[in-house]
N, C-alpha and C positions, 0 to 999 in steps of 0.2 A: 304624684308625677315626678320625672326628674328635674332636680332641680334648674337645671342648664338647658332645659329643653326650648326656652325663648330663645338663647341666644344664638339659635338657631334658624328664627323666624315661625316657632308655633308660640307666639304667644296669647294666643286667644286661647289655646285648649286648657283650661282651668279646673274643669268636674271629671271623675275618674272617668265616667262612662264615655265623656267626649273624647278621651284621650284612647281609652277603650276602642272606639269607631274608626278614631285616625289611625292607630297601631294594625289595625285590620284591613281600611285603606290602602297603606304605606304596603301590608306584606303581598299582599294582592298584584299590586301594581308594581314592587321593586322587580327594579332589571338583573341587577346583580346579587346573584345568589350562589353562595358556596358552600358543599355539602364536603361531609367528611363522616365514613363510614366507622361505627365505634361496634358494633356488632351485627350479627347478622339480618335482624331484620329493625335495626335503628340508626339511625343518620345524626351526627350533629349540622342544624342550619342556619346559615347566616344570613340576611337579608339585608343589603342597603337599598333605602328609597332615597334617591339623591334629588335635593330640593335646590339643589343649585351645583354648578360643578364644584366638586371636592367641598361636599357643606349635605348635612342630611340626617338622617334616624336610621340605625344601626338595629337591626331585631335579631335576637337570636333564641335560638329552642330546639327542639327533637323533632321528627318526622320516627313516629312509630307505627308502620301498617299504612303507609301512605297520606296519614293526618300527620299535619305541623300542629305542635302545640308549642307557643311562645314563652321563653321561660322569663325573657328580662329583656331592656332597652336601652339605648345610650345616642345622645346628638354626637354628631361627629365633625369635627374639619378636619379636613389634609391636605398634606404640603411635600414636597417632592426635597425642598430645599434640607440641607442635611445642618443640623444645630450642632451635633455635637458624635467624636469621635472615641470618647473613653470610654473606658471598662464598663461595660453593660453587663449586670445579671438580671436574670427573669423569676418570680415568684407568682408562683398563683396565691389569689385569696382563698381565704377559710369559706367563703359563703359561697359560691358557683365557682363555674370554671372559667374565671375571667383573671387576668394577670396583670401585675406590676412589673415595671422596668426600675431597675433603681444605677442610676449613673456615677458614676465617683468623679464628678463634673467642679473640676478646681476654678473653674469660672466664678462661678456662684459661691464657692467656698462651703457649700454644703452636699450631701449625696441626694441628687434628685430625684425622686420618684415620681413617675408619671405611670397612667392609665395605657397600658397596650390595645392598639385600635386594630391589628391585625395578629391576632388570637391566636385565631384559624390555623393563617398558616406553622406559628411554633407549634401549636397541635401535631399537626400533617407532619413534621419534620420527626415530632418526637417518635410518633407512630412508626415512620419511615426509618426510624435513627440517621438520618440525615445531621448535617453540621447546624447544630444549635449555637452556636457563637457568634455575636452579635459585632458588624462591623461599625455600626454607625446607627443614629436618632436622629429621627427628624421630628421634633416635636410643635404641638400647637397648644393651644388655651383657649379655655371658653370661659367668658363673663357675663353676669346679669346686669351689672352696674359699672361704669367708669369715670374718668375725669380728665380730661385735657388740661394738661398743666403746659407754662412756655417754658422753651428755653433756658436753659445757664450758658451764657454769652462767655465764651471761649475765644481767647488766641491760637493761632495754629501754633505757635510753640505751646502752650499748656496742651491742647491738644497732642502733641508726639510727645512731651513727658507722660502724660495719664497714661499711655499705650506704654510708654516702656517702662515704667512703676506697674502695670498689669502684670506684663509677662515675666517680671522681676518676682514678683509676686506669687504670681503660680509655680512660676521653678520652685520659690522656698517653700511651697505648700505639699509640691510633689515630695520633696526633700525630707519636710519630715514630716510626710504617711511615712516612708522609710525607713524612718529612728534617726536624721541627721540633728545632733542635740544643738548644733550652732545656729539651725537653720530655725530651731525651734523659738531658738532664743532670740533672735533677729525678728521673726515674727510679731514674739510679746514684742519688744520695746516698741517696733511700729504701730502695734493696737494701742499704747498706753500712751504715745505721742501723740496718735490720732483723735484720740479720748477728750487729751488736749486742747488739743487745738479747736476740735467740737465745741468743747466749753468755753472757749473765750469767744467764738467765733456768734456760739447761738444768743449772748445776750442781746446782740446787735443784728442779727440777719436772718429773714425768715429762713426755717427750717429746709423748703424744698428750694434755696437757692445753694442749700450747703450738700444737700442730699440729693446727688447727678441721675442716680439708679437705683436701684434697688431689685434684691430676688430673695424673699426671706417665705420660711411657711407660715400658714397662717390656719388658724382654725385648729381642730382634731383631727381632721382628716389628712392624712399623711400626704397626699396630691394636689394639696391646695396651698396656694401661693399669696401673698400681696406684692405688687407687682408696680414699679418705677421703671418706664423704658421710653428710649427713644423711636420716634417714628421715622421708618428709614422706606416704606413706601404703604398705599393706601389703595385697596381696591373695596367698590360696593358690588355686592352680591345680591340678587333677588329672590325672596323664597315660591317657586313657581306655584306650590297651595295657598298659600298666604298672601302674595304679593308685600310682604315686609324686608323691608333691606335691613340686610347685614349689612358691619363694616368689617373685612380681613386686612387687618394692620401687622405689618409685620414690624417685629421690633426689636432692637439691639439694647440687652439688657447685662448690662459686666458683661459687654464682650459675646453674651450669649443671643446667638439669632433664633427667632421663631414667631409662632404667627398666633395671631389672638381674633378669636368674634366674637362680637359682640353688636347686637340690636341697636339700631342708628337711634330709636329714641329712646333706647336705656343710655347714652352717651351722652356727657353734659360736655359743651363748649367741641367745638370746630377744630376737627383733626387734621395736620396739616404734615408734611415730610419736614422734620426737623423739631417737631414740636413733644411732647413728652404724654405717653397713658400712663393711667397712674389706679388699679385697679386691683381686686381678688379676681385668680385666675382657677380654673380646674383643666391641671395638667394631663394632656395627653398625648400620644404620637405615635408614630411606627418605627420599628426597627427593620432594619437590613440586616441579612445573617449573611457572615463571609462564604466566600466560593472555596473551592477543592484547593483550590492554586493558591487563596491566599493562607491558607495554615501552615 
């Protein structure tokens, strides 16, 4: 089964065959389905069964001679709200024809790659040669397990330093992808003061009052996160087969917005706007491809 499929609200499906039943369920009754023609008597099909709005199981496979035969599956959230605006490239995986997005996202300080939730359409565009270039991410997260950590109790002056120590930040990071050798250099000393100051600071204070956020990978899996962020609002969601509530937390992490679900009793401790998750994520999202006008 997939591993993420709970934090969607199936978590009861646990034996292949039950998941088997559901998957046949789900293609039966999904409402939305987009087909895309790869030759003459074969279709590629997508099928979402939506268990709650923008929350659901993803089917995709072939339609050959009028039978769908299902090749693979994925839970899904989506979010309209846009995370992030930089350089997008698209790769498909070695194993099916499913793709990665990978961001050169100076937020984070690292290149993000995330799971593409709509495929389909880069498909349709490549077929069409249409504009493959990517405006903008909107990404989400799905988790099995979390933790509500509180607050780190802020001034509003530290608060508008940490904002302009951010963007100070990211200019120098832009600077040298470039080759700016000063900006390079400005960097080291800052990591090797902050090193510092880490070490004096961790014999006396626990770890997550020193550690605000966090966006680092985690695992082997090149789309998988450990995840420190703030909770900046909170909706519950109902899985209308299951009746098990999701929680969609959206969350401000270095600056980076996006939204995370995860299963209300794989959740330890009372999530609150202001308060902090603190979790492995499996990144996903969709992309926006630019219009005519803006090239």
């Amino acid at each position: 089964m997939h591993k993420f499929l709970r934090s969607v609200g199936f978590s009861m499906y646990q034996k292949r065959k039950e998941i088997e039943n559901l998957l046949q369920e789900l293609a039966e009754n999904g409402e939305d389905v987009k087909r895309l023609r790869i030759e003459k008597d074969t279709e590629l099909v997508r099928i979402r069964a939506e268990a709650a709005p923008g929350m659901g199981v993803a089917i995709c496979g072939v339609e050959e001679d009028g039978k769908f035969k299902a090749e693979y599956y994925y839970p899904y959230l989506s979010s309209t709200d846009v995370s992030s605006v930089s350089d997008c490239s698209i790769q498909r995986h070695a194993e099916k024809e499913t793709y990665a997005g990978l961001l050169d996202e100076y937020k984070v300080g690292i290149s993000l790659i995330f799971y593409i939730d709509n495929a389909m359409e880069y498909q349709e565009r490549k077929i069409r040669k249409e504009i493959e270039e990517v405006s903008s991410a909107c990404l989400t997260g799905l988790s099995v397990s979390g933790k509500i950590l509180l607050p780190v109790q802020k001034t509003a002056n530290q608060i508008e330093k940490a904002k302009v120590a951010s963007k100070n930040r990211n200019s120098l990071l832009e600077a040298a992808k470039n080759g700016d050798e000063d900006a390079m250099e400005t960097l080291t000393i800052e990591d090797i003061d902050l090193y510092s100051q880490i070490s004096r600071r961790i014999m006396k204070e626990d770890i997550y009052s020193i550690i605000d956020s966090c966006f680092m990978p985690c695992g082997i899996e090149c789309d998988q996160y450990s995840v420190i962020g703030e909770i900046t609002h909170i909706e519950t969601k109902k899985n209308r087969f299951t009746e098990e509530e999701v929680y969609d937390l959206t969350l401000d992490c270095n600056d980076l917005v996006f939204h995370v679900g995860i299963r209300k009793d794989d959740l330890k401790g009372e999530p609150m706007v202001g308060r902090r998750f603190k979790g492995q994520i499996w990144m996903q999202g969709t992309v926006n491809f630019k219009k005519p006008e803006d090239i």
